[in-house]
DOLUM-995397 format. One record per residue: residue number from 1; residue in three letters; chain; x, y, z of N, C-alpha, C in turn. Coordinates in pm, 1 decimal, always signed. Atoms other than C-alpha are relative to their C-alpha. Last residue first. Layout:
<pts>
{pt NUM, "ALA", "A", {X, Y, Z}, {X, Y, Z}, {X, Y, Z}}
...
</pts>
This chain:
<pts>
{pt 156, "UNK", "A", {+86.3, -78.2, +18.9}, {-2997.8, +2588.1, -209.9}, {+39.2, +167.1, -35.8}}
{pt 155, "UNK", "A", {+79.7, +60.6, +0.0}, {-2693.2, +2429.2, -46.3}, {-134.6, +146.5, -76.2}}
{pt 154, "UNK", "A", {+95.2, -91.0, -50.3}, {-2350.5, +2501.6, -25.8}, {-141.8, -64.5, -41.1}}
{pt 153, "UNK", "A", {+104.3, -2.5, +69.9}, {-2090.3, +2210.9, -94.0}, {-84.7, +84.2, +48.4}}
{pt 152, "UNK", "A", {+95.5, +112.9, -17.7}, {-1779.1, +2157.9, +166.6}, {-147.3, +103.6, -122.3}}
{pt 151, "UNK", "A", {+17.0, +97.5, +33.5}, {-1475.9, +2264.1, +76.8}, {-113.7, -40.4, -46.3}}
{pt 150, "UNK", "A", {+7.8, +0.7, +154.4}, {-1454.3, +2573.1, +213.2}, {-20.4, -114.6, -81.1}}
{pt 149, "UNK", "A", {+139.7, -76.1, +40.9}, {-1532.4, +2411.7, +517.4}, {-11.5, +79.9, -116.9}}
{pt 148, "UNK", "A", {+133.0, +106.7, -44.3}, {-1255.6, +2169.0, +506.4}, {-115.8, +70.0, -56.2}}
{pt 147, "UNK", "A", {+41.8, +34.8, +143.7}, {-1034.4, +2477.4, +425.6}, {-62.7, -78.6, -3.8}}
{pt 146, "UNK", "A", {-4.3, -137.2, +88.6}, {-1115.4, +2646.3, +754.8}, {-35.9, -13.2, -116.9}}
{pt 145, "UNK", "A", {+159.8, +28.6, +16.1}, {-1110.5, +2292.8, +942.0}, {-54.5, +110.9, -81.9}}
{pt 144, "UNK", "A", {+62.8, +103.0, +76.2}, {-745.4, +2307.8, +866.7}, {-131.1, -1.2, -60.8}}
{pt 143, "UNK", "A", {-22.7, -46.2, +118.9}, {-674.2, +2672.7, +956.3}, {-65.2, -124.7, -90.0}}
{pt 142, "UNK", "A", {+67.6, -105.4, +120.0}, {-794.0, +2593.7, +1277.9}, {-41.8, +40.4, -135.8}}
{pt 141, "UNK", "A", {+0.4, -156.7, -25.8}, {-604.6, +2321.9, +1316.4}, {-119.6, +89.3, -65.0}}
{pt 140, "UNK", "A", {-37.7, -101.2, +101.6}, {-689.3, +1962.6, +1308.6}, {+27.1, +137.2, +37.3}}
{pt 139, "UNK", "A", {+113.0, -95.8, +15.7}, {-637.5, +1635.1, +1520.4}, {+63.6, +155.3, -92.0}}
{pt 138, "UNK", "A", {+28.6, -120.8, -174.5}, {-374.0, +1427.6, +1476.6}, {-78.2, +58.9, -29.0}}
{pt 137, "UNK", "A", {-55.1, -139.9, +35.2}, {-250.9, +1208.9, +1146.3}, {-33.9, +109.5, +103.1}}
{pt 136, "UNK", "A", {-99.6, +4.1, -47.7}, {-355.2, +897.0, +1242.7}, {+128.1, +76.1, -48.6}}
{pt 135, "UNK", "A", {-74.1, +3.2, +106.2}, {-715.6, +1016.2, +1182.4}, {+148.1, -62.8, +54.9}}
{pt 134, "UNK", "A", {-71.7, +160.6, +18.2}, {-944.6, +914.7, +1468.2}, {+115.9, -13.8, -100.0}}
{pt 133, "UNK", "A", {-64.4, +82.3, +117.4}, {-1014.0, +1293.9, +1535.2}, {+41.4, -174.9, +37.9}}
{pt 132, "UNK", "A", {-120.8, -7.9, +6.9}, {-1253.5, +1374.6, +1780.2}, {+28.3, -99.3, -116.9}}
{pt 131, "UNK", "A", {-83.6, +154.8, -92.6}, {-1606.2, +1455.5, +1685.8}, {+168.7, +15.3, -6.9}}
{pt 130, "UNK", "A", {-159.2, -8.4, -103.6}, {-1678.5, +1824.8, +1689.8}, {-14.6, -133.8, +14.0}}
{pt 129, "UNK", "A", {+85.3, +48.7, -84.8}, {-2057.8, +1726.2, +1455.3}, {+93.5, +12.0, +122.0}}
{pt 128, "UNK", "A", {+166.8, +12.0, -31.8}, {-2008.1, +1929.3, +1158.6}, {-34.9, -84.9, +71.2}}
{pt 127, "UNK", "A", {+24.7, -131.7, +25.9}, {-1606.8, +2008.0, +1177.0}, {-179.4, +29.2, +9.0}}
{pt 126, "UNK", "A", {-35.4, -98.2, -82.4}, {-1462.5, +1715.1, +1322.0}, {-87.1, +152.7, -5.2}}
{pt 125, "UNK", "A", {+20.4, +10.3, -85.2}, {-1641.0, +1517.5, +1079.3}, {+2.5, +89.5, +146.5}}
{pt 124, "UNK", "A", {+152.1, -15.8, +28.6}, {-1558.7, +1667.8, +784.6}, {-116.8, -22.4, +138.0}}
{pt 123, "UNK", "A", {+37.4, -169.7, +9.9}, {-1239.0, +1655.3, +913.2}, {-56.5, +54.4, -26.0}}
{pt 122, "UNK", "A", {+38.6, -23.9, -106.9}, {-1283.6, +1283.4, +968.6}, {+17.3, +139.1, +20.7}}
{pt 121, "UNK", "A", {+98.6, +10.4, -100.7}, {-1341.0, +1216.9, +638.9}, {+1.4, +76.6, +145.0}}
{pt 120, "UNK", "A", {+56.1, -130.0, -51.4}, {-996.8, +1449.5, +562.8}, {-171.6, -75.6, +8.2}}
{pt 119, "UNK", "A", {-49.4, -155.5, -76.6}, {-822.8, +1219.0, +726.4}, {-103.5, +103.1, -27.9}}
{pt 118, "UNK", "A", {+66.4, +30.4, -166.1}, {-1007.7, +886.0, +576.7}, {+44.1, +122.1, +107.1}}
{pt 117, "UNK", "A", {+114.3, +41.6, -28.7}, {-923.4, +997.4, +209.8}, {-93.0, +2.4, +139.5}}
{pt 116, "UNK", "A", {+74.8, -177.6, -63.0}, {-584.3, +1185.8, +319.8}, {-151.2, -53.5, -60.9}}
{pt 115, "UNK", "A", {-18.9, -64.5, +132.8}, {-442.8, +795.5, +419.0}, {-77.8, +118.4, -14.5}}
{pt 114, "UNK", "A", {-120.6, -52.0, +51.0}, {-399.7, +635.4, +752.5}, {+16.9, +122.8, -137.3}}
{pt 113, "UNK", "A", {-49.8, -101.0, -84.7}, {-726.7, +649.0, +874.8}, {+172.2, +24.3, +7.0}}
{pt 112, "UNK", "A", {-31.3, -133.9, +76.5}, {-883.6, +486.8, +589.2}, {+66.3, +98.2, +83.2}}
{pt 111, "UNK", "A", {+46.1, -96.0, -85.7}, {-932.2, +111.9, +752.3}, {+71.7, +102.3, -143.1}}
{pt 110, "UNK", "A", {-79.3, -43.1, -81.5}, {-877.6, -137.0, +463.0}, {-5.8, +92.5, +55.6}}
{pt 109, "UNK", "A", {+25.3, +86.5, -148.0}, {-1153.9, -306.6, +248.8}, {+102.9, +60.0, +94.1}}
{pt 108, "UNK", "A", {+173.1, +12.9, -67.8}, {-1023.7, -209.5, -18.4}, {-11.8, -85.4, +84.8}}
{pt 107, "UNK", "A", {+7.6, +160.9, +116.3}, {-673.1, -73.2, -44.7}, {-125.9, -19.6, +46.4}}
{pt 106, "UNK", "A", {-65.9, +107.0, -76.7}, {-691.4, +309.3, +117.2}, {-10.0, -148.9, -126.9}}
{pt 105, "UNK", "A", {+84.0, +117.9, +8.0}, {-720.4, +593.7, -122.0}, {+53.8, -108.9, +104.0}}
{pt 104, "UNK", "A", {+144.7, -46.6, -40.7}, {-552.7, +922.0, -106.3}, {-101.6, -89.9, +13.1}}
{pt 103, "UNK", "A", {+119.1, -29.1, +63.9}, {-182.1, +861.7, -30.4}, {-99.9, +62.5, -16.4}}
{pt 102, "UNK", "A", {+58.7, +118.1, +32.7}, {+36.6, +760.3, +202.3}, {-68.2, -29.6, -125.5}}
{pt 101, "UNK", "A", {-25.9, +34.9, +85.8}, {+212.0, +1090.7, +200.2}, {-2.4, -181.4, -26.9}}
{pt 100, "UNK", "A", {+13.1, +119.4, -8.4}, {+21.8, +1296.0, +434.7}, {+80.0, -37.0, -157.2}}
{pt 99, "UNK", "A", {-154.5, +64.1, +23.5}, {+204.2, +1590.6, +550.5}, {-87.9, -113.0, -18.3}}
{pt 98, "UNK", "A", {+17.8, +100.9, -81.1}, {-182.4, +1734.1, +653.5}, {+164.0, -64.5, +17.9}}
{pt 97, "UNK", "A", {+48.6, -66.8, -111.0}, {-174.2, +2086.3, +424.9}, {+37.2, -122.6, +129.4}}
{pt 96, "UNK", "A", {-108.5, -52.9, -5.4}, {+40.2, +1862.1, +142.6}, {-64.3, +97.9, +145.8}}
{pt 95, "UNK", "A", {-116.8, +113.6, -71.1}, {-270.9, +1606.9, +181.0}, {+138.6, +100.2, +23.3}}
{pt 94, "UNK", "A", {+18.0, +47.9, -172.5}, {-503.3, +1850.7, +184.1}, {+107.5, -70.8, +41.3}}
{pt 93, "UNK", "A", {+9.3, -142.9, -90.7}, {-384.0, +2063.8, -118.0}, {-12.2, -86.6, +162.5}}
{pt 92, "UNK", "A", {-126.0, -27.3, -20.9}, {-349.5, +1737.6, -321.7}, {+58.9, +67.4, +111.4}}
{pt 91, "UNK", "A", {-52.0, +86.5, -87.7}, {-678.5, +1650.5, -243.5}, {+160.3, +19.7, +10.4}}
{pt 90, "UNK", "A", {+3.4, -60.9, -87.1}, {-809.1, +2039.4, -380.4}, {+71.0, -164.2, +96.7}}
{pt 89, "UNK", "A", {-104.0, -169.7, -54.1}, {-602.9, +1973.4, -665.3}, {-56.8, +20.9, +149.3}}
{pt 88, "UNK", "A", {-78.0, +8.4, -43.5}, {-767.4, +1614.0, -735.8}, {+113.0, +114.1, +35.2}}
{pt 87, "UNK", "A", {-56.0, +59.1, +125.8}, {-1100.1, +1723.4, -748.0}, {+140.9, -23.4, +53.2}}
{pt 86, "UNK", "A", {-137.7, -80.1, +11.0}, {-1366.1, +1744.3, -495.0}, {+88.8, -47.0, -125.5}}
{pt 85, "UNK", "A", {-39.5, -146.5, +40.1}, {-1705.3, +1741.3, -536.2}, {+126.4, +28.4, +23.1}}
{pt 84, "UNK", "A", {+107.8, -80.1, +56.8}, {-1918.9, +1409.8, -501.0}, {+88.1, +138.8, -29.0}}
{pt 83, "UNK", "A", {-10.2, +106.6, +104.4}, {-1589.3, +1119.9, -420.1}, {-122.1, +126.2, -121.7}}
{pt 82, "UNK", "A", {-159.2, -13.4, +125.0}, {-1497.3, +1420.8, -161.2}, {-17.6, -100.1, -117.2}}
{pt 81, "UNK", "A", {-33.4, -118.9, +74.9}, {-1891.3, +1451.8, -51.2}, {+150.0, +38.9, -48.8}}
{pt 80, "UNK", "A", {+57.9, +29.1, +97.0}, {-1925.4, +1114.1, +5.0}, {+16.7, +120.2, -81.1}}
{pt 79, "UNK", "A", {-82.0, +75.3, +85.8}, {-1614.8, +1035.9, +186.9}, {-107.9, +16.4, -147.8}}
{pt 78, "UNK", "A", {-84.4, -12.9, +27.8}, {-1759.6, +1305.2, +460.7}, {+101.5, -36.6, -163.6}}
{pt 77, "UNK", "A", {+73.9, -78.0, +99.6}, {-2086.5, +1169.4, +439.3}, {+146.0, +97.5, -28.3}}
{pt 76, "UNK", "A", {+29.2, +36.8, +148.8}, {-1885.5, +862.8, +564.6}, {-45.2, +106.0, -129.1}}
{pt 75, "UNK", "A", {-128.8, +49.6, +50.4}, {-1717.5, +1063.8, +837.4}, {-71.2, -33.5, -87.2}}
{pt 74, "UNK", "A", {-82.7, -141.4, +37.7}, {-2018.5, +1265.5, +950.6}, {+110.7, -66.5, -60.8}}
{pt 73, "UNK", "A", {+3.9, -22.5, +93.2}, {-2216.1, +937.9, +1000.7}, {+69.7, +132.0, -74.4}}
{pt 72, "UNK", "A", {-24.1, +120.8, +91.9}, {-1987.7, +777.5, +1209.7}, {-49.0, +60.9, -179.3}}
{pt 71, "UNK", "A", {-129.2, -13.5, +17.0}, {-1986.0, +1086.3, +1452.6}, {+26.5, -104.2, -147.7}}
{pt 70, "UNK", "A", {+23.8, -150.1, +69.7}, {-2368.6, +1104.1, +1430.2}, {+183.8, +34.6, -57.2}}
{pt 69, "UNK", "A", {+41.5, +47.0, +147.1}, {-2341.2, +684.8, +1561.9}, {+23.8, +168.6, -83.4}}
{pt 68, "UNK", "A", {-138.1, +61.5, +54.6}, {-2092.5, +840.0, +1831.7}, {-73.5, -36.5, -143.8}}
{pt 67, "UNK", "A", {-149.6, -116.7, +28.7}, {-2333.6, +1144.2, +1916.5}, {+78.0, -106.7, -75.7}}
{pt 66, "UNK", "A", {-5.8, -59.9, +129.3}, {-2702.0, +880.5, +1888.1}, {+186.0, +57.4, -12.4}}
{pt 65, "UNK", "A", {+107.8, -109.5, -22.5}, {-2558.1, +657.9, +2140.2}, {+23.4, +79.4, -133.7}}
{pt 64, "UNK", "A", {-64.3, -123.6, +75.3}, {-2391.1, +298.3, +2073.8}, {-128.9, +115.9, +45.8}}
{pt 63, "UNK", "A", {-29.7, -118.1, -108.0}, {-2448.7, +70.9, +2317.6}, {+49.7, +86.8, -78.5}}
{pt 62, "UNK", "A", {+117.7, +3.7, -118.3}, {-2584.9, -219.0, +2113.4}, {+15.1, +42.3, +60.2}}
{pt 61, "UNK", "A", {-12.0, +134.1, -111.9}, {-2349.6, -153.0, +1831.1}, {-92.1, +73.0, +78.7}}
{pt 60, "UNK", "A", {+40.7, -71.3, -127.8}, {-2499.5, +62.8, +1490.9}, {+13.8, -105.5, +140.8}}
{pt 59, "UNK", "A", {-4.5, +70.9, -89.5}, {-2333.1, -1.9, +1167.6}, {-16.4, +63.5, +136.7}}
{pt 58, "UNK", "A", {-10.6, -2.5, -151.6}, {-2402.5, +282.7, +910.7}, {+4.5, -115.7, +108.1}}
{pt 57, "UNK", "A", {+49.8, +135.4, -103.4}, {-2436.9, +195.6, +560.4}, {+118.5, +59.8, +130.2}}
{pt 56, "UNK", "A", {-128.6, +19.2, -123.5}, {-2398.6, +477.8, +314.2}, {-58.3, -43.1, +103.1}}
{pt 55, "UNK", "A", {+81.6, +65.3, -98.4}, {-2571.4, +385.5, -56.1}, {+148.9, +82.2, +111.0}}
{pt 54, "UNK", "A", {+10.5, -154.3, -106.9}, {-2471.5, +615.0, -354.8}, {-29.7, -44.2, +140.4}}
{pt 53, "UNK", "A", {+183.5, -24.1, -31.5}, {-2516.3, +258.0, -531.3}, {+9.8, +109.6, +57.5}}
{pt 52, "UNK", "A", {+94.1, +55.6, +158.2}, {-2175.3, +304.0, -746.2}, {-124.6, +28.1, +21.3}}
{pt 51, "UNK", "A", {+23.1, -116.3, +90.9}, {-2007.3, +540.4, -451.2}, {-82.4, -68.2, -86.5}}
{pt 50, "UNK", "A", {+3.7, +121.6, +110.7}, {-2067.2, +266.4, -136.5}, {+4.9, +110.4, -141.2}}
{pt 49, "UNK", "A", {+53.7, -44.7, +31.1}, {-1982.9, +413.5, +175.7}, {+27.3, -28.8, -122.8}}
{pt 48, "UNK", "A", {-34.9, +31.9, +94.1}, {-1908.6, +223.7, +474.6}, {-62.3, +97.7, -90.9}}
{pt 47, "UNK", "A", {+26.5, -71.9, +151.6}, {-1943.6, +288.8, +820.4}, {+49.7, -52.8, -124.5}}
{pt 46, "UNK", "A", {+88.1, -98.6, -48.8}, {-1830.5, +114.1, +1169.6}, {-114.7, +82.1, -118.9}}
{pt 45, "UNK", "A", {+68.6, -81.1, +83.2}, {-1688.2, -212.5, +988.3}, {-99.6, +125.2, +114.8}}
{pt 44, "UNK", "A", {-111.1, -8.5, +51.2}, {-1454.0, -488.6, +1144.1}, {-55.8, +195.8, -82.9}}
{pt 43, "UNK", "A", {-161.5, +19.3, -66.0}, {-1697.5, -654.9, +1250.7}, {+96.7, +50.4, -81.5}}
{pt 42, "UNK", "A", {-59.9, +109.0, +83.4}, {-2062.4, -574.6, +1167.2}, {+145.5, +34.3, -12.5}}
{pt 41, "UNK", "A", {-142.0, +16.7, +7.3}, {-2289.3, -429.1, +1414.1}, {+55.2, -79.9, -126.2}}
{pt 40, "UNK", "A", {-58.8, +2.7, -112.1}, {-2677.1, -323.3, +1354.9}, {+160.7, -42.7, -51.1}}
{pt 39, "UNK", "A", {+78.6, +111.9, -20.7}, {-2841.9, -160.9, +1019.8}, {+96.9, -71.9, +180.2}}
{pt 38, "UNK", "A", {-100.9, +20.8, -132.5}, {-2835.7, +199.6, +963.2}, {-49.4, -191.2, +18.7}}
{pt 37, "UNK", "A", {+65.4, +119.9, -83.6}, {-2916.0, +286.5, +592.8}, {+91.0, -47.9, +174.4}}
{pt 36, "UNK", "A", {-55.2, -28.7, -148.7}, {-2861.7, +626.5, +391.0}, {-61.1, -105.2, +121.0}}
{pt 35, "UNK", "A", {+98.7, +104.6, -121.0}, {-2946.2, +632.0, +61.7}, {+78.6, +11.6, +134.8}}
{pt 34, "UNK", "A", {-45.5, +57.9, -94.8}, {-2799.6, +955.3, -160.7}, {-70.8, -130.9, +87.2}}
{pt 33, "UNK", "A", {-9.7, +219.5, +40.3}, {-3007.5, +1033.2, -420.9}, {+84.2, -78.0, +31.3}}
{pt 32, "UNK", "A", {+145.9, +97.2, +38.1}, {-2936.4, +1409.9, -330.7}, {+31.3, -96.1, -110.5}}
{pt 31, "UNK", "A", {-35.8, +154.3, +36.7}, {-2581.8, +1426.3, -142.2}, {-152.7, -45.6, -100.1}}
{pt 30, "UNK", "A", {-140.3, -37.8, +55.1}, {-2565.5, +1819.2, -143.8}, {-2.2, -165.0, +8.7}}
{pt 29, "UNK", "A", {+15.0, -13.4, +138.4}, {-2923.3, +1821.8, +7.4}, {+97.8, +46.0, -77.0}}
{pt 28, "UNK", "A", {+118.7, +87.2, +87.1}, {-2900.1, +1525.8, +238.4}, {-15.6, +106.8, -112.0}}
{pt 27, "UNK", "A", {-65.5, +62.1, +137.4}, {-2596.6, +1716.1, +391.0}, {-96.9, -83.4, -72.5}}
{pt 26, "UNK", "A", {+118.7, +60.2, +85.8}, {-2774.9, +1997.3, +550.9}, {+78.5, -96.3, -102.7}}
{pt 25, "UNK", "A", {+4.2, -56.2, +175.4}, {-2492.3, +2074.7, +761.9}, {-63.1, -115.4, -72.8}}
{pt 24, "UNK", "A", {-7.7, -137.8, +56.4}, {-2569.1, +2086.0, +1154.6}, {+15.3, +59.9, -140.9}}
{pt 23, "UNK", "A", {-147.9, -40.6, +112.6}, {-2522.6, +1677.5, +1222.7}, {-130.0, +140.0, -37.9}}
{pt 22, "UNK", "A", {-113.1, -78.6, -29.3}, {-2741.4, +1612.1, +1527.9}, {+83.5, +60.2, -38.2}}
{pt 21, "UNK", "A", {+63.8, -144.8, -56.2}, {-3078.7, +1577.1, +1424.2}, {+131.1, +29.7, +95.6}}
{pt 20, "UNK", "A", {+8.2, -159.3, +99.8}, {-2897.1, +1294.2, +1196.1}, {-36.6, +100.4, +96.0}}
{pt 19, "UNK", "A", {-128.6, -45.0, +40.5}, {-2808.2, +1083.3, +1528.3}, {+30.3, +102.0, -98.9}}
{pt 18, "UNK", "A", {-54.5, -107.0, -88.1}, {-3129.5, +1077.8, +1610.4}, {+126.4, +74.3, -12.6}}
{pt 17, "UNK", "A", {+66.2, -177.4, +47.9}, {-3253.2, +947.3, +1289.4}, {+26.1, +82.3, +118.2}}
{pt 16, "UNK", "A", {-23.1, -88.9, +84.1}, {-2962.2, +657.5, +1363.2}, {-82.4, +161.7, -66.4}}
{pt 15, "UNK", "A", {-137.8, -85.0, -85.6}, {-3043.6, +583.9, +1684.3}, {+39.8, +67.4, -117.7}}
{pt 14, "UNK", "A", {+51.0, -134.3, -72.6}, {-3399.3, +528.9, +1576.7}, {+108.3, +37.8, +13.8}}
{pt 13, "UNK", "A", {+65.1, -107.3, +65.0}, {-3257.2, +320.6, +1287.4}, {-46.3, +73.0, +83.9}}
{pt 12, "UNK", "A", {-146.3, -91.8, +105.4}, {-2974.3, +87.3, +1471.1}, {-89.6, +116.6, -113.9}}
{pt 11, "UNK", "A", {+51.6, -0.4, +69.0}, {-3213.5, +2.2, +1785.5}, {+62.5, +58.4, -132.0}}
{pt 10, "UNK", "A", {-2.4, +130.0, +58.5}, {-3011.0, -92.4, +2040.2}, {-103.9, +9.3, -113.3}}
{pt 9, "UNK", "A", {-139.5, +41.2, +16.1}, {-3164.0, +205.3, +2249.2}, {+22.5, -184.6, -62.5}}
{pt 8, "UNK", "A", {+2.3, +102.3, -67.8}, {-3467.7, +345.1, +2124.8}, {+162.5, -28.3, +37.3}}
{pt 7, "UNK", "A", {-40.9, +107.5, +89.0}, {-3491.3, +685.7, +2012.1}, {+8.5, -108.9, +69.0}}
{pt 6, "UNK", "A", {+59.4, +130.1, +50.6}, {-3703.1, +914.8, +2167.3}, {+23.1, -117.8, -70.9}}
{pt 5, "UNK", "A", {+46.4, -2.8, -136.0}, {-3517.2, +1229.0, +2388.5}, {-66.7, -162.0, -62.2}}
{pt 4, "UNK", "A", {-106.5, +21.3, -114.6}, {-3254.3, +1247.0, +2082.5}, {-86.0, -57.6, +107.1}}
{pt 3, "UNK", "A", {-72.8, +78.2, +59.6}, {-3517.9, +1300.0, +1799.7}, {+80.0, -98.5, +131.7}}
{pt 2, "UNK", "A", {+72.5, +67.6, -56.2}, {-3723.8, +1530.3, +2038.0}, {+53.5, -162.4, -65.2}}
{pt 1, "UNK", "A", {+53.5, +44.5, +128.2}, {-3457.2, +1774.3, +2046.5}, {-77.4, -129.3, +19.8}}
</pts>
């Protein structure tokens, strides 16, 4: 892909349009008026995703390659499309599918990889770009990524 062969390195927007020509589900049109900004590192913060402004801010370190930034963005678009289409039956469902009983929300500002918010991000993840799980809940089954993809928004 010519995305991949031309991006700069250390550059947090070429890496990032490379990084899209890697994610497989058309999520720009199931997020429309979505923004979507890559800007470089910021501590403590790989992704963020902002529901009021629809904004999702990508942090890009100076050795990051498109796959991990593509991994980053699959998780946020992840958080965008459960805040955009799910309801609380199908979170219920995940979390009793997952044994999570943290919750569904983290406190703000607080990683998400404890709770079924940031789980099933990354099962969104897992599922349109195979990144590994970061959840601290374990990677997914089959069956998991199954309902995931039911889940996820059709297009056109």
């Amino acid at each position: 892909d010519a995305a991949i062969s031309t991006y700069t390195p250390g550059d947090p927007v070429s890496i990032g349009r490379a990084a899209e020509s890697l994610i497989g589900f058309d999520y720009r049109s199931v997020l429309e008026g979505w923004t979507f900004e890559y800007a470089g590192p910021r501590d403590g913060y790989r992704g963020n995703t902002n529901t009021v402004s629809r904004t999702i801010s990508v942090y890009v370190g100076e050795y990051d390659t498109p796959q991990v930034v593509a991994e980053v963005v699959a998780h946020e678009v992840g958080h965008a499309i459960d805040v955009m289409y799910l309801d609380d039956d199908t979170r219920v469902q995940w979390m009793e599918m997952r044994d999570i009983s943290e919750g569904w929300w983290p406190h703000s500002g607080a990683s998400d990889f404890h709770v079924g918010a940031g789980d099933y991000a990354e099962a969104v993840a897992a599922l349109i770009v195979d990144s590994p799980s970061d959840s601290e809940h374990g990677s997914f089954t089959d069956d998991q990524l199954a309902y995931v993809a039911a889940t996820l928004p059709t297009t056109g």
